[in-house]
C-alpha positions in Angstrom: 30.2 26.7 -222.8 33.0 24.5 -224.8 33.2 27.3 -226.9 33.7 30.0 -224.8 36.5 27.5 -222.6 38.5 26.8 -225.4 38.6 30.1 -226.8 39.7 31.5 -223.3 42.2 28.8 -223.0 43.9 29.5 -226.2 44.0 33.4 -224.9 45.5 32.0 -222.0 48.1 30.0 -223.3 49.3 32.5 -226.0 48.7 35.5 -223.4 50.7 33.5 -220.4 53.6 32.1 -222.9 54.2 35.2 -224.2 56.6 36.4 -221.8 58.6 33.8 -221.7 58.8 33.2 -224.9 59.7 37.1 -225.9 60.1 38.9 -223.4 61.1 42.3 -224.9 57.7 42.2 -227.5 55.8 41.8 -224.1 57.2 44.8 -222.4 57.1 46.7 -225.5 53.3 45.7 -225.0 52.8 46.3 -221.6 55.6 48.3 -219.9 59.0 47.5 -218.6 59.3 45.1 -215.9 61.4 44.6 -212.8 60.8 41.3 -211.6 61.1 39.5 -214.8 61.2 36.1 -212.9 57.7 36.8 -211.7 56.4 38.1 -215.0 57.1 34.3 -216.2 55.7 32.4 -213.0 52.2 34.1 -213.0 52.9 33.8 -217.2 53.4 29.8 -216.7 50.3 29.8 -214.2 47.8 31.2 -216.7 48.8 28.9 -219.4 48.4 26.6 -217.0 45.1 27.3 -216.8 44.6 27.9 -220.2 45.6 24.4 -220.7 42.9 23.2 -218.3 40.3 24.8 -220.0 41.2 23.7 -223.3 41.5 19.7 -222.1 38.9 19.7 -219.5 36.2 22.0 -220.7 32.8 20.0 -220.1 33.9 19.9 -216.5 32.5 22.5 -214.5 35.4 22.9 -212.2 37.1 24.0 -215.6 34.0 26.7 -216.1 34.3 27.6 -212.4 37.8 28.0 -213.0 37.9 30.0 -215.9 35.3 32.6 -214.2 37.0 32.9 -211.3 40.4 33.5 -213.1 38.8 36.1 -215.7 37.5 38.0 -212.5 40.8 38.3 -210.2 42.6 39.3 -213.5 40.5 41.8 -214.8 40.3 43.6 -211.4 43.5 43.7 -211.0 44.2 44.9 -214.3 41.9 47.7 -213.4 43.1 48.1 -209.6 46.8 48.7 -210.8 46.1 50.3 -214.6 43.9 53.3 -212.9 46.5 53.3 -210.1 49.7 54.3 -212.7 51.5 50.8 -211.2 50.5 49.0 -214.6 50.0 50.7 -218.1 46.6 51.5 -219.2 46.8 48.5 -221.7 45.8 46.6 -219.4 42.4 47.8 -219.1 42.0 45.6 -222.4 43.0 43.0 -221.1 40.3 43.7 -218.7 37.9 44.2 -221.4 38.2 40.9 -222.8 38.2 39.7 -219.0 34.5 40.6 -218.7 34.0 39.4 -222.5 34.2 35.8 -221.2 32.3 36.7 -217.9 29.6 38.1 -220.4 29.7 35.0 -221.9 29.4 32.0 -219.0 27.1 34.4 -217.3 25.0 34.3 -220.8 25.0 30.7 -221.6 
């Protein structure tokens, strides 16, 4: 379970920085955005998480966490990817979602 936390918080640091880091390489990534400002909040809230699971990750609130936060994003990567709101590379995103699902549902 350590394992799969810190791995996920990594993604989630790197993933939720990315944005506001560079911008332009994100939306090359993932389509143009109009609210850039809230591209960078939710950003800032994964890493946030990311952090959490990475510090905290023989707590089971961190585990608990980290599920719930794999599930709302991967569904809403599907939700808005199959919907034409989001680009389809976010059903990757959604893949590596259920990856860490897989894998606290596993261990």
């Amino acid at each position: 379970m350590v394992l799969t936390l810190t791995i996920q918080g990594w993604f989630y640091v790197v993933t939720g920085l990315w944005p506001i880091l560079h911008m332009k390489s994100f939306e090359m990534v993932s389509g143009p955005k109009r609210d850039k400002w809230l591209v960078k909040a939710i950003g800032l809230m994964i890493a946030c998480s990311g952090y959490i699971f990475i510090n905290y990750n023989q707590n089971e609130i961190a585990e608990d966490l980290a599920v719930m936060n794999a599930i709302c994003l991967a569904c809403i990567d599907i939700y808005y990817s199959l919907r034409g709101v989001i680009w389809k590379t976010y059903l990757g995103d959604a893949v590596i979602e259920f990856g860490f699902i897989c894998a606290y549902l596993i261990t």
